[in-house]
C-alpha positions as CSV (number, residue, x, y, z in Angstrom):
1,X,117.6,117.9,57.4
2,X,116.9,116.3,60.5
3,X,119.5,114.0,62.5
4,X,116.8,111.2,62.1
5,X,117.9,111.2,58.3
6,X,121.0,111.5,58.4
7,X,122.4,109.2,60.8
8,X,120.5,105.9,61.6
9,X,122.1,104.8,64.6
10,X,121.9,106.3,67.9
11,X,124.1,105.8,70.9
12,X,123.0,105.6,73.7
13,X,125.6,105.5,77.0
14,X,124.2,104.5,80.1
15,X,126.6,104.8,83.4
16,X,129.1,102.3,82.3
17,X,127.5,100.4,79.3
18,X,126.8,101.4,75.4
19,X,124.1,100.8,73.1
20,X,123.8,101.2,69.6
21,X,120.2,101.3,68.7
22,X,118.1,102.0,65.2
23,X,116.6,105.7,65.5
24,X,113.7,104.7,63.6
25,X,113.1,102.4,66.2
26,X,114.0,104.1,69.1
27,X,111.7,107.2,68.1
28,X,108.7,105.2,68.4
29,X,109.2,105.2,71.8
30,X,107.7,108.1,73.5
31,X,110.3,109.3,75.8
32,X,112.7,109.2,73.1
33,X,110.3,110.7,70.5
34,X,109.6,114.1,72.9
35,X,113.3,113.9,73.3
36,X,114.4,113.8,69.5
37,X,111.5,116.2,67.8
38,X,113.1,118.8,70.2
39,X,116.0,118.9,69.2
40,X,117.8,118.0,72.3
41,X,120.2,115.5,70.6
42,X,123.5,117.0,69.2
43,X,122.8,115.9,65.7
44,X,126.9,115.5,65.1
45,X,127.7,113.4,67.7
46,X,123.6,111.4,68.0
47,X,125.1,110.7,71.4
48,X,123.0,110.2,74.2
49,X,123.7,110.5,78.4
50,X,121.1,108.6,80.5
51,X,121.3,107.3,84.4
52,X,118.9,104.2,84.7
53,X,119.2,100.8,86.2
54,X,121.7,98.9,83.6
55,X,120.2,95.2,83.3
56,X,116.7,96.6,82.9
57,X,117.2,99.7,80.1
58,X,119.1,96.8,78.2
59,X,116.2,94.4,78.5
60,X,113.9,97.2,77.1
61,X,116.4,98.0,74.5
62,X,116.3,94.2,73.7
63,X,112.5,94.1,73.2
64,X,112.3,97.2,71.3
65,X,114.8,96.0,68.9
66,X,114.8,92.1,68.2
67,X,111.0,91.5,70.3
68,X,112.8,89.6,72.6
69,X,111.3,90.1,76.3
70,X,114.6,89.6,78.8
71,X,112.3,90.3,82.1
72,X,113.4,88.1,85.5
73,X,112.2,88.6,88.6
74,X,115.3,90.3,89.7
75,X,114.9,93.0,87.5
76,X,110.8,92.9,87.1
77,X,109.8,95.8,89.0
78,X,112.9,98.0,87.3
79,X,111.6,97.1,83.7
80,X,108.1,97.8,84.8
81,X,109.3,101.5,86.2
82,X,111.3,102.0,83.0
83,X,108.5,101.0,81.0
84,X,106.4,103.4,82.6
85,X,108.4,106.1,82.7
86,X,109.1,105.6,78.7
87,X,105.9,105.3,77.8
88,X,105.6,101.9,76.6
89,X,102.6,100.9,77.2
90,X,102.0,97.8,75.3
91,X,104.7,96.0,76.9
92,X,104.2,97.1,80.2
93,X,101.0,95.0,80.9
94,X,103.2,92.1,79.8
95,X,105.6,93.2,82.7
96,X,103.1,93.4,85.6
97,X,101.3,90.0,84.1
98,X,104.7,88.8,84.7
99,X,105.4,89.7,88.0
100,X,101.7,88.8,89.2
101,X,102.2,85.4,87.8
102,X,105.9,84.9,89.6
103,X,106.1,86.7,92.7
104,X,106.2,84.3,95.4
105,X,107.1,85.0,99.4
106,X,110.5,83.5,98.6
107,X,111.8,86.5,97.1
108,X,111.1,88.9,99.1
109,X,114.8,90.1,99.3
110,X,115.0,91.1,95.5
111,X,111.6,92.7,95.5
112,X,113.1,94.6,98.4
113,X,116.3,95.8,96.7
114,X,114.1,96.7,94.0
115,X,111.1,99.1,95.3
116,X,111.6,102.6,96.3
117,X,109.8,105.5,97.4
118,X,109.2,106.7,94.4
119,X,108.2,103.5,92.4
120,X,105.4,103.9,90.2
121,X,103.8,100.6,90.8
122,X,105.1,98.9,93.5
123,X,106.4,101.3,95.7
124,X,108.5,100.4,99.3
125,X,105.5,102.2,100.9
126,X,103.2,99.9,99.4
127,X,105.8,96.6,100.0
128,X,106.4,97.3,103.3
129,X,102.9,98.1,103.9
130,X,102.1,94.4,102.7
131,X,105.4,92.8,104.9
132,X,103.5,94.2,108.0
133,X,100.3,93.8,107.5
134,X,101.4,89.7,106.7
135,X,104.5,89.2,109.4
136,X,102.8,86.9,111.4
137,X,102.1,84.7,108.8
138,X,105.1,85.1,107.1
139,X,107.5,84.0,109.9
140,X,105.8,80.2,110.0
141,X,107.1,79.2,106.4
142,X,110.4,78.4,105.5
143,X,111.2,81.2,103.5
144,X,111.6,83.3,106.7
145,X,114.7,81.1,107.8
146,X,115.8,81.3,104.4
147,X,116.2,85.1,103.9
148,X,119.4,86.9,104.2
149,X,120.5,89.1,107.6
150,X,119.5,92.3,105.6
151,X,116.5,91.2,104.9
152,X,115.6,90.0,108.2
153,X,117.2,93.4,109.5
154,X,115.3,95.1,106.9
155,X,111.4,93.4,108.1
156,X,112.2,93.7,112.1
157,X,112.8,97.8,112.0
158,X,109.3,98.2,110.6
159,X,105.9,98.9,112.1
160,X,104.7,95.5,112.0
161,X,101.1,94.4,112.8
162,X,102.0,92.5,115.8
163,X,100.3,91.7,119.2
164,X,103.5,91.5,121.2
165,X,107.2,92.4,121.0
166,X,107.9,89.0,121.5
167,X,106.5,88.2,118.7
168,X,109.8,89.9,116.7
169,X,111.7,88.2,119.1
170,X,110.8,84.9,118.5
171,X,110.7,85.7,115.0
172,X,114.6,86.6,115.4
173,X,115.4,83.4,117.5
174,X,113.9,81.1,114.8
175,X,115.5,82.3,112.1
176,X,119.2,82.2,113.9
177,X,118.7,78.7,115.4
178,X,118.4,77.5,111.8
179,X,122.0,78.4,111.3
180,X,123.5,79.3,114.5
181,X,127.1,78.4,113.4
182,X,127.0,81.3,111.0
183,X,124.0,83.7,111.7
184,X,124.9,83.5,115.8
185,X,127.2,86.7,114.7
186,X,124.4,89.0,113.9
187,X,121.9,88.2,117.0
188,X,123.1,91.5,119.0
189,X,122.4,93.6,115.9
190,X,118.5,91.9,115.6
191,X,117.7,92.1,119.2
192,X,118.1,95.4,118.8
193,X,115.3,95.7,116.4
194,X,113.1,94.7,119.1
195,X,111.1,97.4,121.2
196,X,111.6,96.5,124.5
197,X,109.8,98.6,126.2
198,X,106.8,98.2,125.1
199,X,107.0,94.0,126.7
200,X,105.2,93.4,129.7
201,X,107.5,92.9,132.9
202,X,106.9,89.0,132.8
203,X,107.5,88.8,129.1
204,X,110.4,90.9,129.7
205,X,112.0,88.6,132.6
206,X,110.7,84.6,131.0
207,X,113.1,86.6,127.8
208,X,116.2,87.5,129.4
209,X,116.1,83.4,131.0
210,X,115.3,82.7,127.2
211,X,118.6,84.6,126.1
212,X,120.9,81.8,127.4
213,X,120.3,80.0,124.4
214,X,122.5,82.8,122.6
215,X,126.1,82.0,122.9
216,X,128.2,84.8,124.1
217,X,125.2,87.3,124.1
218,X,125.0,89.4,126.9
219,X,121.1,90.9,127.7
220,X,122.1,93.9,129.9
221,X,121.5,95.5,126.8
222,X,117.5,95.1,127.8
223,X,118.3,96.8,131.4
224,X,118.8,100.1,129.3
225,X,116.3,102.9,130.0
226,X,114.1,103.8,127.2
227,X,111.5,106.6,127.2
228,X,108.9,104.4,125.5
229,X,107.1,108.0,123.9
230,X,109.5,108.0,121.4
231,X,109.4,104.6,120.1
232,X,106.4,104.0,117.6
233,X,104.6,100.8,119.8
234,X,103.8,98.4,116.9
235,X,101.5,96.6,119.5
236,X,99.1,98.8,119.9
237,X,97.4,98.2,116.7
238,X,94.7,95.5,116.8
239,X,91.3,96.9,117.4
240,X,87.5,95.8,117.2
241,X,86.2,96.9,113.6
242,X,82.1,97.1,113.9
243,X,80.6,97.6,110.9
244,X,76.8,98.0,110.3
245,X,75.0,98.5,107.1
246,X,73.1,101.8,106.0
247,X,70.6,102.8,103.5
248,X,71.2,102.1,100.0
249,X,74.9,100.6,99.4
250,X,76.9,103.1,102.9
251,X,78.2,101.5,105.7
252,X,79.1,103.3,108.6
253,X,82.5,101.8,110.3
254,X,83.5,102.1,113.7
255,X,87.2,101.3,115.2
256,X,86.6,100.4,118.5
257,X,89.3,100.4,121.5
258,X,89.8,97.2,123.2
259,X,87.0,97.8,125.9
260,X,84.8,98.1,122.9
261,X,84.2,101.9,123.0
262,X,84.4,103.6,120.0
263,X,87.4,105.5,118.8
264,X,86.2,106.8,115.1
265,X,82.6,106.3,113.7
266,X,83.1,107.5,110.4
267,X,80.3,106.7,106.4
268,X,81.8,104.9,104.2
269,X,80.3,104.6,100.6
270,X,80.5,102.0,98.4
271,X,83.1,102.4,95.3
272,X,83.6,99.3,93.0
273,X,86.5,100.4,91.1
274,X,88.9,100.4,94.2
275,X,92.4,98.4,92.9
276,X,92.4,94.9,94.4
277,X,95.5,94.4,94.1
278,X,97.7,93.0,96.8
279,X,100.2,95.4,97.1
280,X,98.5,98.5,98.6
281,X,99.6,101.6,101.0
282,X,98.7,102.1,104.5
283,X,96.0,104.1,104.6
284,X,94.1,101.2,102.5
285,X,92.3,97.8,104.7
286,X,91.1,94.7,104.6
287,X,89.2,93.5,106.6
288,X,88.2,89.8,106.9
289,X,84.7,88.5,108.7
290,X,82.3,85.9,108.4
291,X,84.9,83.2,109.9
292,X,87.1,84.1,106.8
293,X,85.0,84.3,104.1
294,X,84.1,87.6,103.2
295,X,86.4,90.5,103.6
296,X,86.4,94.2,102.9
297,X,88.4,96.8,101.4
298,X,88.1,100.1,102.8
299,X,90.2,103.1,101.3
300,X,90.6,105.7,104.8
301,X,91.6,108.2,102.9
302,X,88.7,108.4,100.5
303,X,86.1,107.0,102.7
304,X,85.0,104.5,100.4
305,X,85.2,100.5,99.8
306,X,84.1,97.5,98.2
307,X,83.8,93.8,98.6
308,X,86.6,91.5,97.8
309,X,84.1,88.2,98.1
310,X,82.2,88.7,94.5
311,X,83.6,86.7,91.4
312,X,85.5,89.3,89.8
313,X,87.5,89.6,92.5
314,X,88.5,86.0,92.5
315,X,92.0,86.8,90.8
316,X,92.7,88.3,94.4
317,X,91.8,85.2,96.7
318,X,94.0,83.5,94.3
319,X,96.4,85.2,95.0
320,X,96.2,85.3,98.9
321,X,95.6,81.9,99.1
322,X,98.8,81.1,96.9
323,X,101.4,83.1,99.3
324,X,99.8,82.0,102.9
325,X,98.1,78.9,103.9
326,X,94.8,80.0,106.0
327,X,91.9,78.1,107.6
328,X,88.6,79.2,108.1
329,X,85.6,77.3,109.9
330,X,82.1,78.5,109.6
331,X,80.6,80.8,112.4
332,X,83.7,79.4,114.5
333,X,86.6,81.7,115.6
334,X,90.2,81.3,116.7
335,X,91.9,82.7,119.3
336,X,95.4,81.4,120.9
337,X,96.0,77.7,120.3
338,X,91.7,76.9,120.2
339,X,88.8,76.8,117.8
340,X,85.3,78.4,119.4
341,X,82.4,77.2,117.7
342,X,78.9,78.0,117.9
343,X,76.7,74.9,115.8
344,X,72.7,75.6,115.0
345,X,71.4,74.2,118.1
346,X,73.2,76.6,119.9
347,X,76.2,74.4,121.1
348,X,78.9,76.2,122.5
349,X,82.0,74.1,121.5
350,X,85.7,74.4,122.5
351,X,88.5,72.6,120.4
352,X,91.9,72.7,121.3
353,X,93.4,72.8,117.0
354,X,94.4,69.4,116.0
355,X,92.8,68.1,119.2
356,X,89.0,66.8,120.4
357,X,86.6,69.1,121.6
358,X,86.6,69.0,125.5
359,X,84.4,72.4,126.5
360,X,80.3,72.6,125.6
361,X,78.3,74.9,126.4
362,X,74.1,75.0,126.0
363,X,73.1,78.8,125.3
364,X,69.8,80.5,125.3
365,X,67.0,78.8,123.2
366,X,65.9,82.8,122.6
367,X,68.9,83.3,120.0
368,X,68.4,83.3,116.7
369,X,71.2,81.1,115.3
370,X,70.8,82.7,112.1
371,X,71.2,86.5,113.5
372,X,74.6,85.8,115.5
373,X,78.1,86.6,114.9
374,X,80.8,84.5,116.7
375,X,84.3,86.6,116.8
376,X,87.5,87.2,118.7
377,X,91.0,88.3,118.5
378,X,93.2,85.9,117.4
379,X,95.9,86.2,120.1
380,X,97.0,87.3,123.3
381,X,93.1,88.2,124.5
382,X,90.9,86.3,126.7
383,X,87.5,87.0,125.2
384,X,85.2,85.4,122.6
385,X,82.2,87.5,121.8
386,X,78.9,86.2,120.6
387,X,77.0,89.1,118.8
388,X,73.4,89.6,117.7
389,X,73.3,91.5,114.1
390,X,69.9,93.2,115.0
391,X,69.6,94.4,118.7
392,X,73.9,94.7,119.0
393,X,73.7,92.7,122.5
394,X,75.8,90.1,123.5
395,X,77.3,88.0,125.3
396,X,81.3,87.5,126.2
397,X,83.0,83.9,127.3
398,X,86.0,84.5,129.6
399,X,88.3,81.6,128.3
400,X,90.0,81.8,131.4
401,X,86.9,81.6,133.7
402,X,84.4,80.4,131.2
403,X,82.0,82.4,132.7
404,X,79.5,84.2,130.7
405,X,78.8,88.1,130.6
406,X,76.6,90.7,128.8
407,X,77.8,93.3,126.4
408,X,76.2,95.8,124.5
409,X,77.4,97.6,121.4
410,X,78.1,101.6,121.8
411,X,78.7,103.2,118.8
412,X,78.9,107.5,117.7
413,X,77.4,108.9,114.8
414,X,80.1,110.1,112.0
415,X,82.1,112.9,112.9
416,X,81.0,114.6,110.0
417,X,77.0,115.2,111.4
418,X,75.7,112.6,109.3
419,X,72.8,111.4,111.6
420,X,71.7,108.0,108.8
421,X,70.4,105.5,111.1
422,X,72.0,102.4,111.2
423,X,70.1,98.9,110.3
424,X,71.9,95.7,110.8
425,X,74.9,94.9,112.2
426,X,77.2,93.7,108.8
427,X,79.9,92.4,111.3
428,X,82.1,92.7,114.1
429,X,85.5,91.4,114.0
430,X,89.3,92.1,115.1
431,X,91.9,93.6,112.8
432,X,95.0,95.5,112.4
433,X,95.3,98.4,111.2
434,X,98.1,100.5,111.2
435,X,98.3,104.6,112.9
436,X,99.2,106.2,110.1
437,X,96.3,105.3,108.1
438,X,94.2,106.2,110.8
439,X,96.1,109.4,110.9
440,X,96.1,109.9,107.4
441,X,92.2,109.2,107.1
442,X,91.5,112.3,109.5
443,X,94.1,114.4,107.6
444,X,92.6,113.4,104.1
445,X,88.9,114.9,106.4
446,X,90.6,117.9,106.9
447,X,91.7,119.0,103.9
């Protein structure tokens, strides 16, 4: 006879708490069932050792036993793991429902705490993939100043999708001035987090004038030489993203340097059952063109994508739109503190944001309104690029000169041979993307 019939309850000892749980119950679940047909219980004692997070086994063991679902946001993503990893299925879509319904950039620090490496559904790969991809926009709202030192500490040491150093440094500055009584202690320790090296001489010296501000903070730390090729730069990676449509449903993307030449030309082929969630690894993109409107998704790794602009991807504009408050203008651009905008009459408009328009331009009657593509970057550049979709000329405005000159689009076929001629120009348009997806993308070729 079988230890399920002649005992009912199972214990269950967990580092340093103790359940007591039906075994009719418990062996519906399959982790336990695998566990109990093979006889790996000791039938006299129906005692069993396990080593999982404490709050979250007990909030399964709650739901399997009385129905009641005990899930917080504090322990959401180790219920979810734990639900996984048992087997539960049915309860786990309640989980993740949960956590995409809650999540908010507020808390940050206990998702942090919660994801690991080896997650299996939010993972810190994917997390901190996210936090960089989103620091720039996640430093202007009030959570940043909110956050605890670790957390600050944690988000400053990683490869964030920034145009400048000072851009961490500022970051740093803003969050100690909102509490410089108490958070002045721990300034030394986040400077250090910056890259200095890799800031321009007069950034460098308009800083260390800055630095008075901190009490008692001495910068001859910045005076220190550091061999630069052995610090990751985090700056370097903004580049032009040209993408031009193919035959049938492929689009061929090139990353292009910031003179415009092309770095990778590589086929892409369309593949509607890419994830859209939010949360995704490195070697996954999206990229955003049309002034905002339209963006793609483009998996490196398996040289595919798909459009996140159709309805049943709505759920995941949603859910951009709910964590960061963004702008977009038709066929206008932004770069530094100033809208460029291009009307149908071929008005070349300047706007400083929040201010009147005090720059206009009369282009060319020979351009087709209709076949142009207005883009930039959206800081520290000096360049807004006006693009025909057909022939791939142009034209660049030099916002510091505001003189005009001519460009011309130079792309490579794949690396792969594939010789499919390009047709139109889909878009062309700044982004970040990080190294090690590029990296990653021309491993995944190779092997």
């Amino acid at each position: 006879m079988s230890s399920l019939e002649t005992d009912d309850k199972l214990t269950i000892v967990n580092r340093s708490m103790e359940h007591k749980i039906s075994k009719e119950l418990i062996y519906k679940i399959p982790y336990f069932y695998n566990m109990l047909d093979s006889d790996l219980l000791i039938s006299k004692s129906a005692k069993l050792q396990l080593d999982f997070d404490e709050k979250a086994l007990e909030s399964v063991l709650k739901c399997v036993e009385f129905g009641i679902k005990s899930i917080d946001m504090e322990n959401a993503i180790n219920v979810c793991n734990l639900l996984d990893y048992f087997g539960i299925d049915n309860l786990l879509n309640d989980c993740l429902n949960y956590f995409h319904a809650n999540f908010s950039i507020e808390l940050l620090p206990i998702i942090i705490a919660q994801a690991t490496i080896t997650s299996k559904w939010i993972n810190s790969s994917a997390l901190n993939a996210f936090i960089c991809r989103h620091f720039m926009k996640l430093v202007e709202t009030t959570a940043w100043l909110c956050y605890p030192f670790e957390t600050i500490e944690y988000i400053c040491a990683l490869d964030l999708m920034i145009y400048t150093e000072r851009q961490v440094y500022n970051a740093i500055k803003d969050w100690v001035n909102d509490n410089s009584y108490f958070r002045k202690w721990y300034t030394k320790k986040l400077l250090q987090l910056v890259r200095w090296c890799h800031l321009k001489d007069e950034e460098l010296s308009e800083i260390k004038k800055d630095l008075k501000f901190f009490t008692d903070l001495d910068p001859i730390f910045l005076d220190n030489k550091i061999d630069c090729d052995h610090i990751y730069n985090r700056t370097k990676q903004d580049y032009f993203i040209m993408i031009e449509e193919l035959k049938g449903t492929d689009l061929r993307i090139n990353i292009l340097d910031d003179n415009l030449l092309p770095l990778i030309s590589q086929v892409i082929k369309l593949d509607e059952s890419i994830s859209v969630d939010f949360f995704q690894d490195e070697h996954v993109s999206d990229i955003f063109f049309d002034s905002g409107r339209k963006r793609i998704r483009i998996d490196w790794c398996q040289s595919r994508y798909c459009f996140l602009d159709s309805l049943h991807n709505k759920t995941y504009h949603d859910k951009i739109y709910k964590y960061f408050i963004t702008k977009y203008v038709f066929h206008a651009t932004f770069l530094n503190n100033n809208i460029y905008m291009l009307t149908h009459d071929l008005e070349f408009i300047c706007c400083r944001i929040f201010d009147e328009c005090n720059k206009k331009t009369r282009l060319e009657n020979n351009l087709n309104y209709e076949n142009l593509l207005l883009t930039s970057k959206q800081s520290y550049d000096d360049r807004v690029i006006l693009i025909d979709k057909f022939t791939k000329d142009g034209l660049c405005y030099n916002v510091k000169t505001n003189e005009w000159s001519s460009i011309n689009l130079m792309t490579n076929k794949s690396s792969t041979g594939d010789q499919k001629e390009s047709n139109k120009l889909l878009t062309l348009t700044a982004a970040f993307i990080s190294m090690n997806a590029i990296r990653k993308h021309m491993n995944c070729k190779h092997n």
